[in-house]
C-alpha positions in Angstrom: -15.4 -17.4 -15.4 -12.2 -16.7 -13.2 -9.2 -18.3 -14.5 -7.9 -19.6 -11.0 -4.2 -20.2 -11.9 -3.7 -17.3 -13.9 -5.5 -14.9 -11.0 -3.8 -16.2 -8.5 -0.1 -16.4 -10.1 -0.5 -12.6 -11.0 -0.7 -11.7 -7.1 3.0 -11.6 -5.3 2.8 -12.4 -1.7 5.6 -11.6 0.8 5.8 -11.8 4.8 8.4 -10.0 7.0 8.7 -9.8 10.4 10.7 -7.1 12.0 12.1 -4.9 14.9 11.9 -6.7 18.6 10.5 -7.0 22.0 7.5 -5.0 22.0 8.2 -2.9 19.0 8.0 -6.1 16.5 5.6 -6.3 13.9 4.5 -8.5 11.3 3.8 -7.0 7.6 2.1 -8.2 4.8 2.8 -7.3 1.3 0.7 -7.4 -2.0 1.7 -6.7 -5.0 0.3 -6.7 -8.8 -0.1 -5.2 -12.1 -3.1 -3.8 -13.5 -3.5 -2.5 -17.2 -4.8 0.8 -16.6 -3.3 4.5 -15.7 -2.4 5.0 -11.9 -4.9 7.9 -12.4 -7.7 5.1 -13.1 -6.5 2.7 -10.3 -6.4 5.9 -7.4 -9.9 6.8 -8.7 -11.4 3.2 -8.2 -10.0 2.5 -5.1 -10.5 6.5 -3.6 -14.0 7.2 -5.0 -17.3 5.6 -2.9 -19.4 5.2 -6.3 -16.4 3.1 -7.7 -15.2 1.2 -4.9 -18.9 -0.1 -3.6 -18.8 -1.5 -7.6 -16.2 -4.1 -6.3 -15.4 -4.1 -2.9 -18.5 -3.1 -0.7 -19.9 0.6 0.1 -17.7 3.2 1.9 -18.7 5.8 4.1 -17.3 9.1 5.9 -14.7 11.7 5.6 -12.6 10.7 2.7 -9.1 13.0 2.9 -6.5 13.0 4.8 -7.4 13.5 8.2 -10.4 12.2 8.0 -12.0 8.6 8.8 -14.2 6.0 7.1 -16.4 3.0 7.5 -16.8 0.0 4.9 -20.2 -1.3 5.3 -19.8 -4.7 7.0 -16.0 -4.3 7.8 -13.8 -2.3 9.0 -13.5 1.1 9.7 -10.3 3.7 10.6 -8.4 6.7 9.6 -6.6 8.4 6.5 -2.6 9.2 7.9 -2.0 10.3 4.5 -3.3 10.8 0.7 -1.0 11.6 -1.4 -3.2 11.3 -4.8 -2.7 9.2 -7.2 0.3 7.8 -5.3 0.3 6.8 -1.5 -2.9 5.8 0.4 -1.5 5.2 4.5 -4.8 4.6 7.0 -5.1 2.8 10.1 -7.6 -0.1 9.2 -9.2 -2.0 11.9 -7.4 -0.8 15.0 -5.0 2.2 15.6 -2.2 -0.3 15.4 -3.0 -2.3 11.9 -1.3 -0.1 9.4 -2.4 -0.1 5.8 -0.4 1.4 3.1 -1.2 1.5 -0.8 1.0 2.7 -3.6 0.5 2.5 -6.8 3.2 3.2 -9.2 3.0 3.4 -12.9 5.6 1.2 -15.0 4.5 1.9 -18.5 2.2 4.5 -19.9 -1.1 1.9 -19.5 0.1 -0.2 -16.7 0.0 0.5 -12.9 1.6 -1.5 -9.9 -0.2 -1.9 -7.1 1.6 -2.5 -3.9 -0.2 -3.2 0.2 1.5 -3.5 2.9 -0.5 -4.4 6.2 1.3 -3.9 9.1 0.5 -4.9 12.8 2.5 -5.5 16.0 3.6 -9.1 16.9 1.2 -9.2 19.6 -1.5 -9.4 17.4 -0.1 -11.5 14.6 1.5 -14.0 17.3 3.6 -14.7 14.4 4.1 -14.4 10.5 1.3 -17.1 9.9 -0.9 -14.3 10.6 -0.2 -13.2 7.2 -2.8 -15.9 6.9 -5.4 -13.8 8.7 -5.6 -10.7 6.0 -3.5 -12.1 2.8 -6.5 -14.0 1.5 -8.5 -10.9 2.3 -6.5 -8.9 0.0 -6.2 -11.2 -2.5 -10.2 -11.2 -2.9 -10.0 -7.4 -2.9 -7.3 -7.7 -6.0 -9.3 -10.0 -7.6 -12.2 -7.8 -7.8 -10.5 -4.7 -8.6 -9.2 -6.6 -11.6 -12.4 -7.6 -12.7 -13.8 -4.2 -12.3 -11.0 -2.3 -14.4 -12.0 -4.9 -16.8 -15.6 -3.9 -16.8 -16.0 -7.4 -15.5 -18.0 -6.4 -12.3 -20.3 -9.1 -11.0 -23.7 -6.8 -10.0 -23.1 -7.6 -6.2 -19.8 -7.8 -5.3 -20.6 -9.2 -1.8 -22.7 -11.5 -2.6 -20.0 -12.4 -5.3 -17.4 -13.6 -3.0 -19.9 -16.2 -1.3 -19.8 -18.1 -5.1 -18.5 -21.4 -5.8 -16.1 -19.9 -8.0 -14.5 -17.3 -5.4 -14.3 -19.8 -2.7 -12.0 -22.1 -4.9 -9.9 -18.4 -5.4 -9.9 -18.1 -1.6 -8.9 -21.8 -1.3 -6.2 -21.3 -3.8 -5.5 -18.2 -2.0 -4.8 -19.5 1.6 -2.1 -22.4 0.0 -0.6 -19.9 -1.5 -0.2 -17.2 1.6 1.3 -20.6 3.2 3.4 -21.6 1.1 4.5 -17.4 1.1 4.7 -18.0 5.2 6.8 -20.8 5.0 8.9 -19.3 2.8 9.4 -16.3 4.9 10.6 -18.2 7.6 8.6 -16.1 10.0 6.6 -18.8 11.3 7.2 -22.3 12.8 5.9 -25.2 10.4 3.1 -26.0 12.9 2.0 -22.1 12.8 1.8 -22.2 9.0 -0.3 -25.8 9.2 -2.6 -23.9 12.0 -3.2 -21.0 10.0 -3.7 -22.4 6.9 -7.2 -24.8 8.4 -8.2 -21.9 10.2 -7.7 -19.8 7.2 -9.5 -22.2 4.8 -12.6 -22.5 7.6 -12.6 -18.8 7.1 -12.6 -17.6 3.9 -13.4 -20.9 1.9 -15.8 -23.2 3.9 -17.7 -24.2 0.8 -14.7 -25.6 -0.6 
């Protein structure tokens, strides 16, 4: 069983909202700790037999340079890899910016950081932190759960459970309380994005 609180207390959230006129952008940042070598975390994140173990299957030229396709979602291209360190890729359009570090803290403990990037005209504003936090809280989950040995058999099938879709519930409150916080959004966004976020990735709740 997931321990909800616990799960979703160990994710921090952030939203920032930056530059102006047609250069601003929205980003969306990730963060948590995982008991394992950075070495371990790169390799279950980079590596198609790991990641379709907990997150779905991954297809195409896997370096820098190169492009990819996850099964079912999105697809884009590898800006840079610097291994076991920085992961930067375009992921879903040329202009939504993805960028993974992972940073060891302790000899067995790696942080793991995202930040998601896109311009303002796609966010409309920082409640659409509300759009892909959630997403990337499921994915943080199930890493967890995989360095764990934890694994359900079919991740995708997985995330349709009773038990994710109260994580993805708990999720979304928590992306809005980190929206409001932020102060990149207008109350009413936040309130918006939160029912349209829960209709999305927790309808079963």
């Amino acid at each position: 069983m997931i321990d909800l609180i616990n799960e979703i207390n160990a994710i921090h959230r952030d939203v920032r909202r930056h530059g102006e006129g047609d250069s601003e952008s929205v980003t969306v940042v990730v963060r948590r700790s995982y008991p394992a070598t950075a070495e371990d975390v790169w390799d279950a994140i980079t590596t198609p037999e790991r990641i379709k173990r907990w997150f779905a299957p991954v297809s195409g030229d896997l370096r820098e340079g190169g492009s990819f396709q996850v099964e079912g979602n999105a697809s884009g291209d590898i800006l840079k890899c610097g291994k076991p360190h920085l992961l930067k890729m375009t992921y879903g359009g040329e202009t939504s910016i993805v960028e993974v570090r992972l940073t060891e803290t302790s000899a067995e403990e790696t942080l793991l950081e995202i930040e998601h990037t896109v311009p303002i005209s796609i966010a409309q504003s920082g409640a659409g932190a509300l759009w892909v936090g959630p997403g990337w809280d499921g994915g943080l989950l199930a890493l967890g759960q995989f360095l764990r040995g934890q694994s359900p058999e079919d991740p995708v099938a997985a995330e349709l459970t009773q038990e994710r879709q109260e994580f993805s519930a708990g999720s979304v409150r928590a992306w809005g309380e980190a929206v409001a916080a932020s102060g990149t959004a207008a109350p009413e966004e936040v309130a918006g994005g939160v029912e349209v976020a829960l209709k999305h990735f927790a309808p079963g709740v």
